[in-house]
Steps between C-alpha positions, in 0.01 A plus 500: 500500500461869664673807465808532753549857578912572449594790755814552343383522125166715587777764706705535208203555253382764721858667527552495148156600406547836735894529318248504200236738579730726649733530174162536291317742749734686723886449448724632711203615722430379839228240630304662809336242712255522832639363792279356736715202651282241357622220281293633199717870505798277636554301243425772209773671645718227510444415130561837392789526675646162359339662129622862514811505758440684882547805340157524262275398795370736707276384793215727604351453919138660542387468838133657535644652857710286753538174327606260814707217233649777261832317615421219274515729234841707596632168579446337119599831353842481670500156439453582112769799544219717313458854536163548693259772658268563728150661359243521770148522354313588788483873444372432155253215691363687772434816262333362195268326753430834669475679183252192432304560783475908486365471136325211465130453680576136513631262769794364316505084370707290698658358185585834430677608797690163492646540113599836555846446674576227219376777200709750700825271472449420157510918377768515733765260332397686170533790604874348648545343165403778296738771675819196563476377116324167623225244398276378786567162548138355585512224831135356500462139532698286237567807304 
């Protein structure tokens, strides 16, 4: 006989295992979470909130310029009742790649270019979490 997954018990595991680490690691402070509208930053969010209370969870939107489904994001936010902001990378995007370009003597890796908007988000919400008295709550794929 297999395994049978239980929703219900592996949610509450999760909720008291971020109760937990935030009592250990950061009590009282605040859990600071990328918004992107996808299920993997959706239901982060959601877990915190059910963890911490509305009030801890702060979620963070980083468009790289005009982002045309940032209203996924808004929306779950107000869904959530979280406080949330608006950080647009692209400034920081457009001149590292510049910078990139005027110093460098090399044509830059397409890898490269494409993990720089992620890297870019992930100093921003420390930098958030740092200056709001946060931890960065990570969203990658069954994190």
């Amino acid at each position: 006989m297999g395994y049978k997954f239980n929703a219900k018990h592996a949610t509450e595991s999760v909720i008291t295992f971020i109760k937990n680490w935030f009592d250990e690691n950061g009590k009282d402070c605040k859990a600071i979470i990328g918004i992107s509208g996808g299920k993997d930053s959706s239901i982060n969010a959601a877990l915190c909130v059910k963890a911490l209370g509305k009030d801890r969870v702060i979620g963070i939107m980083m468009p790289n310029g005009n982002q045309h489904d940032i209203d996924v994001s808004k929306d779950l936010c107000e869904y959530l009742d979280i406080e949330h902001y608006i950080i647009n990378i692209e400034g920081a995007y457009n001149s590292l790649l510049s910078e990139f370009k005027g110093q460098i003597n090399s044509e830059i890796n397409k890898n490269s270019e494409i993990n720089l908007a992620p890297r870019l988000r992930m100093s921003t919400l420390y930098m958030v979490a740092q200056t709001m008295n946060g931890r960065v709550i990570c969203t990658g794929n069954l994190s």
